[in-house]
N, C-alpha and C positions, 0 to 999 in steps of 0.2 A: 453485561449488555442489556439494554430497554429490554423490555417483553413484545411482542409482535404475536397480531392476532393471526389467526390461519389464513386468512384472506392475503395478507402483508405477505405472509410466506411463498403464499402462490403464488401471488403477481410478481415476487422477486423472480420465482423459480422457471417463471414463464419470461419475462423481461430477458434475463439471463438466458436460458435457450434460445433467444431467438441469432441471427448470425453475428459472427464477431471476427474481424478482420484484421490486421495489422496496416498501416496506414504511412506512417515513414518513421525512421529516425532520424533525431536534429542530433548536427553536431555542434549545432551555431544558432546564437538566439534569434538570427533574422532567419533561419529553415523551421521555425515553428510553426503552425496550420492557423488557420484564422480563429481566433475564439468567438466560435459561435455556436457552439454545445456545451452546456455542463460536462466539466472532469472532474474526476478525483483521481489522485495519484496514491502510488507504493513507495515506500523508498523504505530501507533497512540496509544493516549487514549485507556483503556480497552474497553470504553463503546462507540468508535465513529462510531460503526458500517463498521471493516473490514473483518468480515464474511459475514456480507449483500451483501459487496462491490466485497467480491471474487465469490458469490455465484449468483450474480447481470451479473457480466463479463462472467462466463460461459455459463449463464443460469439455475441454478441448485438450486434447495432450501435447498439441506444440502447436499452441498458437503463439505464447510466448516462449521463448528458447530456451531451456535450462543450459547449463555449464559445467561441468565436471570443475571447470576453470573458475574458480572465485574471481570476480571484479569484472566480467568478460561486456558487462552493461555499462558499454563507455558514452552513450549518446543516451539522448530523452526521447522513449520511446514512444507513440501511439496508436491505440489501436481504439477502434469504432465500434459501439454496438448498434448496431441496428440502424444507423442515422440516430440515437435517442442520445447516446451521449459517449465520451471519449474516455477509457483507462489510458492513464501513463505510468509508464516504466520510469522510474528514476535512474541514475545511476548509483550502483553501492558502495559504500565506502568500507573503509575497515580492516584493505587488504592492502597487501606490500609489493606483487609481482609488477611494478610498473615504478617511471622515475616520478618521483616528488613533483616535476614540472605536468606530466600525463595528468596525475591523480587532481592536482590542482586544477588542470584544465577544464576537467568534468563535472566536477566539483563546482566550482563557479557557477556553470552552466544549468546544473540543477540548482542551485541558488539564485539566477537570474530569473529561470521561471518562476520561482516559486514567490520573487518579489512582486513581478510582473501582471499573472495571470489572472486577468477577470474573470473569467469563466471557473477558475479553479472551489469546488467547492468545498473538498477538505482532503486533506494527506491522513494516510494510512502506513502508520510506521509499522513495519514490521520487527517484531525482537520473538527473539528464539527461545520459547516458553520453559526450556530446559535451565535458562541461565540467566532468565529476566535480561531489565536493562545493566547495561556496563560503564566503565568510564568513555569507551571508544563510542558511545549512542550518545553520551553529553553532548558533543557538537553539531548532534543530526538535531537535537533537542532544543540547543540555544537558537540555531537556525529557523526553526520553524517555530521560535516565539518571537523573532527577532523580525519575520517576514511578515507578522503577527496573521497566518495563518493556522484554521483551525485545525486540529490532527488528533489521529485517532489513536490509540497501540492496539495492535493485533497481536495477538502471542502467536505464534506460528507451531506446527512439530506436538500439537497435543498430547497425538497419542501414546507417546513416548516418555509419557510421564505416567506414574504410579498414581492408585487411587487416590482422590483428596490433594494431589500435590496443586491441578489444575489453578481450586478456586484459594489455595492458598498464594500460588504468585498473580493471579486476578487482585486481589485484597493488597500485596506488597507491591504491585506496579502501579496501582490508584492514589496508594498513600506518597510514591516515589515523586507524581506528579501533579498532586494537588495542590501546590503553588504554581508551577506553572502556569503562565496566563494563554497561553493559547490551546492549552490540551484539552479536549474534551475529554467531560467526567465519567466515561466509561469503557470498557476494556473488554476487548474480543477473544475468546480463547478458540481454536482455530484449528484444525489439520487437514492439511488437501489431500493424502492417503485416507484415510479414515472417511472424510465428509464431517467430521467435525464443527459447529458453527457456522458450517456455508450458509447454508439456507438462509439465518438469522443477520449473517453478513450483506449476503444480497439484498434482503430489506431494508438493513440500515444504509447501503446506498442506496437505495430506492426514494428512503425518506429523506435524507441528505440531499438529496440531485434536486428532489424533486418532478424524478422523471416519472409518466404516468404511461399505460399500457395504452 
């Protein structure tokens, strides 16, 4: 990831402190909120931990809802900070507890925003740093060069790797997507336990939004 000056840090760290609300879920692309805030979105795996990661960023322990239950984020989530701009919950793919016709439904639906949204400033895939990207992250991948929005990869679960293992799949998840035409060329290595990257993360949405304090 970029370098950010201590200033960058702060401001992320203070932007982020200030309140964060959950706002509704769409189950349907005409329950979507007006765009008229900067978003960025998450979307990964059911299971890669992007409720940790939203709830890591605010500071909050259920502001977004984790699941024991893989795939349990069947709607397009939002939640507000501060009036300054909107996180969204995707829904995750990758998991099997539901019929072919369910998983489609929500699916789509995270695909229609993702064609759609003006306001959206950049997706934030999340992949589980223990196992990099897989073949099941191809069509979260084709989809978001396809929507040709720009996106990020967050490696998620840092801490959970052995010394050295971090900045070796940072190096093999850059090379994985340097063709890629929509992926931005840099990679977040990340854990909501630890505090891992947060800081660094809050900034680069800061300078992504473009939001100011």
């Amino acid at each position: 990831m970029d370098e950010f000056t201590p200033e960058e840090l702060e401001e992320g760290r203070v932007l982020f402190a200030r309140p964060a609300t959950f706002v509704l879920g769409c189950a349907k692309i005409e329950q979507l909120p007006e765009p008229d805030l900067p978003e960025i979105a998450f979307a990964g795996r059911s299971n890669v931990g992007k409720s940790s990661l939203i709830n890591g960023l605010v500071g909050m322990h259920k502001l977004a809802r984790a699941s024991n239950e893989p795939g349990r984020t069947r709607e397009v989530n939002f939640f507000d900070l501060d009036g300054k701009m909107r996180l969204v919950d995707l829904p995750g793919y990758g998991w099997a507890k539901a019929s072919r016709t369910t998983v489609k439904k929500f699916q789509d639906l995270g695909r229609d925003y993702l064609r759609g949204r003006v306001t959206l400033k950049r997706v934030y895939l999340l992949i589980d740093a223990r196992h990099g990207l897989k073949k099941v992250d191809d069509e979260a991948l084709d989809a978001l060069d396809l929507a040709a929005v720009s996106y990020q990869i967050v490696l998620t679960k840092a801490d959970k790797l052995k010394k050295g293992e971090g900045e070796k799949m940072v190096a093999a998840t850059l090379k994985a997507i340097a063709k890629r035409p929509a992926a931005f060329p840099a990679v977040a290595l990340t854990s909501s336990e630890k505090g891992i990257g947060i800081p660094e993360l809050r900034a680069e949405i800061m300078r992504t939004t473009g939001v100011t304090l």
